[in-house]
C-alpha positions in Angstrom: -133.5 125.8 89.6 -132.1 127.8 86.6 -130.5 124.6 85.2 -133.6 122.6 85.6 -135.7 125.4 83.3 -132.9 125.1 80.6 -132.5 121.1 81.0 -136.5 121.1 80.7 -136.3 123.9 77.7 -133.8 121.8 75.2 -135.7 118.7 76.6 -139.3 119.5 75.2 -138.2 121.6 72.8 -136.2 118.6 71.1 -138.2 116.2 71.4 -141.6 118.0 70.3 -140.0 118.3 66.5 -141.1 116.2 63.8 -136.8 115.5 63.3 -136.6 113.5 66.3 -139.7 111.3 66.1 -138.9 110.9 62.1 -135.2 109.7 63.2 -136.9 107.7 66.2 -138.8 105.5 64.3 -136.5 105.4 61.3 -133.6 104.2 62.4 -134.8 101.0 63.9 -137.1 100.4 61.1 -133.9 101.5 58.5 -132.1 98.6 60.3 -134.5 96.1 60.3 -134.9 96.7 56.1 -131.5 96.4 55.9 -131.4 93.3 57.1 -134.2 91.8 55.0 -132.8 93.6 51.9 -129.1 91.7 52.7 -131.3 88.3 53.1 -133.2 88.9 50.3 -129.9 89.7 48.2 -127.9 87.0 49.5 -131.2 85.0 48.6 -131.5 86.4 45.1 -127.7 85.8 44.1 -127.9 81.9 44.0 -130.0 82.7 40.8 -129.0 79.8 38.4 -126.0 80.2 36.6 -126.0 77.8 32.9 -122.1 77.1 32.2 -121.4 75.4 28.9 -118.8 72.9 29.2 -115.8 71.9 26.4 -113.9 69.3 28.2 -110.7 68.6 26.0 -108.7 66.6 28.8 -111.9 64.0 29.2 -111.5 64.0 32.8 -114.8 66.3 33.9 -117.3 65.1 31.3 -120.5 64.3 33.4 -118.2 64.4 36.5 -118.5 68.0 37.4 -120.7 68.7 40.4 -124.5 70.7 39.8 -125.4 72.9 42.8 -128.5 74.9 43.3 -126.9 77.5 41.6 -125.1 76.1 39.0 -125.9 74.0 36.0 -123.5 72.7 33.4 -124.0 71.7 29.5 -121.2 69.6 28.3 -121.1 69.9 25.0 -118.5 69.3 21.9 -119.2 71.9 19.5 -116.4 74.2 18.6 -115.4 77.2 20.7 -116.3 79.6 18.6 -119.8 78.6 17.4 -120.6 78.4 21.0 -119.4 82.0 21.9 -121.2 83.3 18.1 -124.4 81.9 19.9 -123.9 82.5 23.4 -126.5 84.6 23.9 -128.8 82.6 21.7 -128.2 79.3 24.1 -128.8 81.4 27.6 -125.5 80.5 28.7 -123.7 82.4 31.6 -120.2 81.2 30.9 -117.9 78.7 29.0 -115.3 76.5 30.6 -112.9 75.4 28.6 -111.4 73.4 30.1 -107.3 72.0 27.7 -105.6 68.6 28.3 -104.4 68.5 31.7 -101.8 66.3 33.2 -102.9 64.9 36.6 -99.4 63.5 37.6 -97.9 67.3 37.0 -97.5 69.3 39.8 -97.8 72.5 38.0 -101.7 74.3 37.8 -102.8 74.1 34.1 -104.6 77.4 33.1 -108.3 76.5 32.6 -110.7 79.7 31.1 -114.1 80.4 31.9 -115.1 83.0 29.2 -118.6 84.8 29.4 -120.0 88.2 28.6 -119.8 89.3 32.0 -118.7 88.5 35.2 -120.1 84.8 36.9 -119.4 85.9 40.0 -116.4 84.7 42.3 -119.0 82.4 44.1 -119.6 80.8 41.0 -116.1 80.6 39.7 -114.6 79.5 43.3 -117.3 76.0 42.8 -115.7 75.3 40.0 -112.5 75.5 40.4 -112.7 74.2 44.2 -115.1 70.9 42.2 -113.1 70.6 39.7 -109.7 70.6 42.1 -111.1 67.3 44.3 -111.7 65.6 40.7 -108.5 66.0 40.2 -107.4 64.9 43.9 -109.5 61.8 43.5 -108.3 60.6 40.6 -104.7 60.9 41.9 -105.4 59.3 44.9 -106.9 56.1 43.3 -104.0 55.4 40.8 -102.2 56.0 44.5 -103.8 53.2 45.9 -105.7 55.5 48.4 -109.5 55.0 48.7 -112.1 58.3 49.2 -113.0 56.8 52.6 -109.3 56.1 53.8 -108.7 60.2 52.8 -111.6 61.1 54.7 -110.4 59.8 57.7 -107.4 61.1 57.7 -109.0 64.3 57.1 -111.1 64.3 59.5 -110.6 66.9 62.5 -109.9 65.3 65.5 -109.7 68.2 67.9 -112.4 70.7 68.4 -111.6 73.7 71.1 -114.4 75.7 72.8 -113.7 78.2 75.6 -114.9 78.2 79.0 -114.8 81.5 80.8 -114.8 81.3 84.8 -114.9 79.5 87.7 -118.4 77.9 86.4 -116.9 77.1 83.3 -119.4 78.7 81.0 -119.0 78.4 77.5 -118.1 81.8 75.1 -118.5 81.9 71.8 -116.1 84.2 70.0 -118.2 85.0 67.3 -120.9 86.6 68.7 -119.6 88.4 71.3 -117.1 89.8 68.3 -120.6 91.1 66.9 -122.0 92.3 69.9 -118.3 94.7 70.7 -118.4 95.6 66.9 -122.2 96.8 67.7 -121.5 98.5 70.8 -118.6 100.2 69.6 -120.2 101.4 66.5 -123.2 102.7 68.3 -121.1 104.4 70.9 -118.9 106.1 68.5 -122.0 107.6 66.3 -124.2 108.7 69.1 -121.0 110.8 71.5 -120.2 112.5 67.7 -123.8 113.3 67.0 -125.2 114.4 70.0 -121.9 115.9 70.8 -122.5 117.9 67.5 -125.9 118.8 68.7 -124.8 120.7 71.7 -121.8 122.2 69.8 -125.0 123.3 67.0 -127.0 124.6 69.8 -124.3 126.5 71.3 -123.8 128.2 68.0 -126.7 128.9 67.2 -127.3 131.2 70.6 -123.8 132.9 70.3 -124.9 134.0 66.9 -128.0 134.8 67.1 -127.0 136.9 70.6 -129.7 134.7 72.3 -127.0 133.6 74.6 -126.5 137.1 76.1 -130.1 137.5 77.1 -130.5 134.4 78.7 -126.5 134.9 80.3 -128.1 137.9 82.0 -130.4 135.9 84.3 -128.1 132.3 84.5 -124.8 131.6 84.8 -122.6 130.9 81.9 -122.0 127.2 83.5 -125.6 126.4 84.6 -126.2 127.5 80.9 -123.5 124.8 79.3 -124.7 122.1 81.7 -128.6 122.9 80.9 -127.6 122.4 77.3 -125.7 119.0 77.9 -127.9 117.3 80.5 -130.9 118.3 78.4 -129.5 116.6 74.8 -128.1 113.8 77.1 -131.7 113.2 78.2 -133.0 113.6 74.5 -130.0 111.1 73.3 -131.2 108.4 76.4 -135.2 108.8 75.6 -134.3 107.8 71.8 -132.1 105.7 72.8 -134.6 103.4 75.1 -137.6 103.7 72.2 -135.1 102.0 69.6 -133.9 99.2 72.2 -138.0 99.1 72.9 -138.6 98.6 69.3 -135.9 96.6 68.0 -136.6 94.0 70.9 -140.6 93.8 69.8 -139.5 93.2 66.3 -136.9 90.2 67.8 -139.7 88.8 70.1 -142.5 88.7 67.3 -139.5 87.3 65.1 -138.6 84.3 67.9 -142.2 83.6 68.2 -142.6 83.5 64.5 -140.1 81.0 64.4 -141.0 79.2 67.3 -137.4 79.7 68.5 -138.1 79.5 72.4 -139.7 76.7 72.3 -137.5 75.2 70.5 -134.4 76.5 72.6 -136.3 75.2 76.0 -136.9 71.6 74.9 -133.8 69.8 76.4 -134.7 66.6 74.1 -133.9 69.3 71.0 -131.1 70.7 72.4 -130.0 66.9 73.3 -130.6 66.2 69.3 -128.7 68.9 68.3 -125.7 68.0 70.4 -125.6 64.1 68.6 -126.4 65.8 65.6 -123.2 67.8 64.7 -121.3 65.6 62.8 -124.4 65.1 60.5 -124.8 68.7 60.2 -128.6 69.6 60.6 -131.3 68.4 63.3 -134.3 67.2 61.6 -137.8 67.8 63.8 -140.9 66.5 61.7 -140.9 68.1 58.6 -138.4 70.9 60.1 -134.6 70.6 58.8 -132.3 73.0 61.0 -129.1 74.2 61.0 -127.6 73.0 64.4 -125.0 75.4 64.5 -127.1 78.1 64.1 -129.9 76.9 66.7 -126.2 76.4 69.0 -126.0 80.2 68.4 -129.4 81.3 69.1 -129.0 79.5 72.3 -125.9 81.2 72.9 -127.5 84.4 71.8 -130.3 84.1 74.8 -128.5 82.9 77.4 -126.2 86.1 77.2 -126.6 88.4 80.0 -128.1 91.2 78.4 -129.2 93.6 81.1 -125.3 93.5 82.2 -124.3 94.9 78.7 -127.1 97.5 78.2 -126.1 98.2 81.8 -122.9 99.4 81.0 -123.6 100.5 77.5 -125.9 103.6 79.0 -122.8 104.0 81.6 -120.0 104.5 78.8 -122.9 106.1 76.7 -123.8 108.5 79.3 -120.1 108.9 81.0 -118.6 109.3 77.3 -121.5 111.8 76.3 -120.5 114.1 79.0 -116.9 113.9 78.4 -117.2 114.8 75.3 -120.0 117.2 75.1 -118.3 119.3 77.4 -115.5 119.9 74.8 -118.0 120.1 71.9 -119.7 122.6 74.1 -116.8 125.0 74.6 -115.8 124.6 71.3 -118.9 125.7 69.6 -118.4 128.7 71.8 -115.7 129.8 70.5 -117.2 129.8 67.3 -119.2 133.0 65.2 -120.8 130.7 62.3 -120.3 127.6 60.5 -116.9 128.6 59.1 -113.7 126.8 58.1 -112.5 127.6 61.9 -115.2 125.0 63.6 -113.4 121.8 60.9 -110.3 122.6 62.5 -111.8 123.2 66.3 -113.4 120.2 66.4 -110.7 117.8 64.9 -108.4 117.6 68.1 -112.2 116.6 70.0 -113.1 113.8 67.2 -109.6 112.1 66.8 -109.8 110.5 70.3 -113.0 108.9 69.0 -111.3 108.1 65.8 -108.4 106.4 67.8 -110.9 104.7 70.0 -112.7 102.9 67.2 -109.1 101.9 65.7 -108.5 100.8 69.0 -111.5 98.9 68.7 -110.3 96.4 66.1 -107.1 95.7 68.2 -109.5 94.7 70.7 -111.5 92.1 69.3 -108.7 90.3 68.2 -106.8 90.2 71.7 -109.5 91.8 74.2 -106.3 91.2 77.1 -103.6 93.5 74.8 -102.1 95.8 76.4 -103.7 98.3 74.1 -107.5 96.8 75.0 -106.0 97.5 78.7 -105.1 101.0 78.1 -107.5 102.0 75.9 -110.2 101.1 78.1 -109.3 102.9 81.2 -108.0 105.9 79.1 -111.3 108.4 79.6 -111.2 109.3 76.0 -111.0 106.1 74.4 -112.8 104.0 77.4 -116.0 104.2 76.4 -115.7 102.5 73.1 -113.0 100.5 74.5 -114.2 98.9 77.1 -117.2 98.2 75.4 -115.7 96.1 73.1 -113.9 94.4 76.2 -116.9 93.6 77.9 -118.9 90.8 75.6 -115.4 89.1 76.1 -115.6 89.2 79.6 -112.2 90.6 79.6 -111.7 93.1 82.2 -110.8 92.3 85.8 -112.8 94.0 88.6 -110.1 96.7 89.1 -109.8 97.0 85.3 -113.4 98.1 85.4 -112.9 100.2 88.9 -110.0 102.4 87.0 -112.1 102.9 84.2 -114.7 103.7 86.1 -113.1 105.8 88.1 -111.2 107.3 85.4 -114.5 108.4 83.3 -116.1 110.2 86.2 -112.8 112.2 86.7 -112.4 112.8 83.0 -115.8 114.2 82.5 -114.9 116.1 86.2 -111.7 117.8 84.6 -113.3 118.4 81.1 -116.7 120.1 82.4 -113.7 122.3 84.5 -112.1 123.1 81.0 -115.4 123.6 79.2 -116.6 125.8 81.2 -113.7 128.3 81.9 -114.1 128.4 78.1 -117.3 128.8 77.8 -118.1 131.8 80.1 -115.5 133.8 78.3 -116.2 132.5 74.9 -119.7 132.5 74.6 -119.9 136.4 75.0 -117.3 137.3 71.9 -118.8 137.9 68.7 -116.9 139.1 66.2 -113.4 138.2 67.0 -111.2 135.4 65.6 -110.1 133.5 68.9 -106.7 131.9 69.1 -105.7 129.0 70.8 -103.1 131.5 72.9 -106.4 133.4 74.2 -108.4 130.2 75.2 -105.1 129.1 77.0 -105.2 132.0 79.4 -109.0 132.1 79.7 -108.4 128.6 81.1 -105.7 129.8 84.0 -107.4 132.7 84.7 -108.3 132.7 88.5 -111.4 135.2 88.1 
């Protein structure tokens, strides 16, 4: 009963401030601007770039290929009138490009000089353009046609893999994102809520709040009240953003028209023979088919089964860990130097587990993926970045399981022998000598 008042105290009290329903409808809505604002730069930067051209070799005059984004000017004029009226003729940059030798095998320096930088876009066009001139011209005084080269060229094995006994297709890519995602999430939200329960721990020790309350609950119904309560705060915020984010993807798949586009089999049938052509063209509609392939993928992933196991690793890992953020904020009087070097041993397992992390996505079988996601303090980020893969075998998953529940088990043990002792001391510098015998003391 006691535990339920507290759980129901930080609960409300938490979720009535302006601070949580500011960070509840901001983060989603930071996100979300942050991906327009990377659209709209990556929009923005094909701006057009004018390069003036001084071809001294006569190999690239009128050869050289315009994009979208870049425009040359061939021109003969000396070098240095054009730089003394750069500015005058708009130009972005000047190639200048000497006599070049296409039967040497050496690379001839060729300058593009400008008043700033063109961008390595912009520069990696040119030289790349500039590079299959070169090639071509070689290959015809070789005796090699354009079309014969691009036959040759031309990839003749394409690998996919099928996960399974159904043989259902993965696509590396996005299940990289979605593990990079997870594990990101999971190793912000155990460090801040974990923080949060440390914070609120501190606050009562030092304010002697704790003492009062200590006199009508338990020191341990007290630590849980506080954890269980935050955990529910952490879950409630949690749900909103996954409610809001999803409305903004629906209204953005409708926008598009992107389900019924992804349900008409005579698309998706286009799309197949159009691959080597590289876009499907519906009426007046040009689209990428790769990135309709991906959308596909994208819905056809079983999402419930992630989220599923997100809020068990979220929840499981919250509790592990706020246990130990819990007993360390009671040891604590105030915001000193002592809490930096208190809390590092709790967030260097975390750290570890999102190093961990990257191993993972390149080999999600390792042998590190394997032990870091049954190990309880590097599981839940772990595992999580297993899972998209559909890595883990079913006793893989049973062990880490398994392994979580007795983790948090055997850290709410330590917490609390800490916390019943430590919460009451005020005024004392606590070594780690003293918390080890508050831990084996019997009483």
């Amino acid at each position: 009963m006691n535990t339920g008042l507290i759980i129901r105290r930080e609960y409300i009290t938490r979720v009535k401030t302006k601070q949580f329903l500011i960070t509840t409808i901001l983060v989603p809505l930071i996100l979300i601007v942050t991906l327009g604002i990377f659209a709209y730069i990556s929009a923005s930067s094909k701006s057009e770039k004018h390069i003036a051209v001084v071809d001294q070799s006569g190999l690239f005059t009128g050869k050289l290929t315009p994009s979208q984004s870049i425009i040359y000017h061939y021109t003969d004029s000396p070098i240095d009138s054009i730089k003394q009226h750069f500015e005058a003729l708009k130009y972005d940059g000047l190639l200048i490009i000497p006599t070049i030798n296409i039967r040497d095998s050496v690379k001839t320096p060729v300058t593009i000089w400008g008043l700033k930088q063109i961008g390595m876009s912009t520069q990696n066009h040119i030289e790349k353009d500039m590079n299959s001139l070169v090639e071509a011209r070689r290959l015809e005084d070789a005796g090699i046609s354009q079309a014969t080269l691009a036959h040759i060229r031309k990839n003749a094995v394409g690998i996919t893999q099928q996960i399974g006994a159904d043989n259902k297709e993965s696509d590396n890519r996005i299940a990289n994102g979605i593990a990079y995602a997870c594990g990101i999430l999971l190793y912000m939200l155990m460090i801040i809520y974990g923080m949060s329960v440390m914070k609120s721990v501190m606050e009562e020790k030092t304010s002697r709040i704790a003492e009062i309350i200590i006199s009508s609950v338990k020191p341990f119904e007290l630590m849980m009240g506080k954890i269980v309560g935050v955990a529910l705060v952490g879950l409630t915020q949690f749900l909103l953003w996954v409610i809001l984010i999803g409305i903004t993807v629906v209204v953005a798949f409708v926008a598009m028209d992107l389900g019924a586009i992804l349900s008409n089999p005579e698309v998706l049938k286009q799309i197949a023979e159009a691959q080597q052509q590289g876009q499907v063209n519906m009426g007046s509609i040009n689209i990428d088919p790769d990135m309709l392939s991906m959308t596909q993928t994208i819905v056809n992933i079983n999402w419930l089964r992630i989220l599923g196991w997100f809020l068990f690793y979220f929840l499981s890992g919250y509790f592990l860990y706020a246990s130990l953020f819990a007993a360390v904020g009671s040891l604590i009087d105030d915001e000193s130097s002592d809490s930096n070097s208190l809390t590092m041993p709790i967030t260097m397992p975390i750290i570890i587990a999102f190093v961990m992390m990257v191993k993972t996505l390149d080999d999600p079988a390792s042998g590190v993926a394997i032990f870091g996601s049954i190990f309880p303090l590097t599981s839940p980020i772990v595992m999580m970045a297993r899972i998209p893969f559909n890595a883990p075998t079913w006793w893989e998953m049973t062990a880490s399981v398994l392994c979580m529940i007795l983790g948090f088990l055997g850290t709410t043990w330590l917490a609390a022998k800490i916390y019943r002792t430590g919460i009451l001391l005020n005024g004392k510098k606590i070594t780690l000598k003293e918390v080890g015998k508050w831990v084996f003391r019997k009483s």
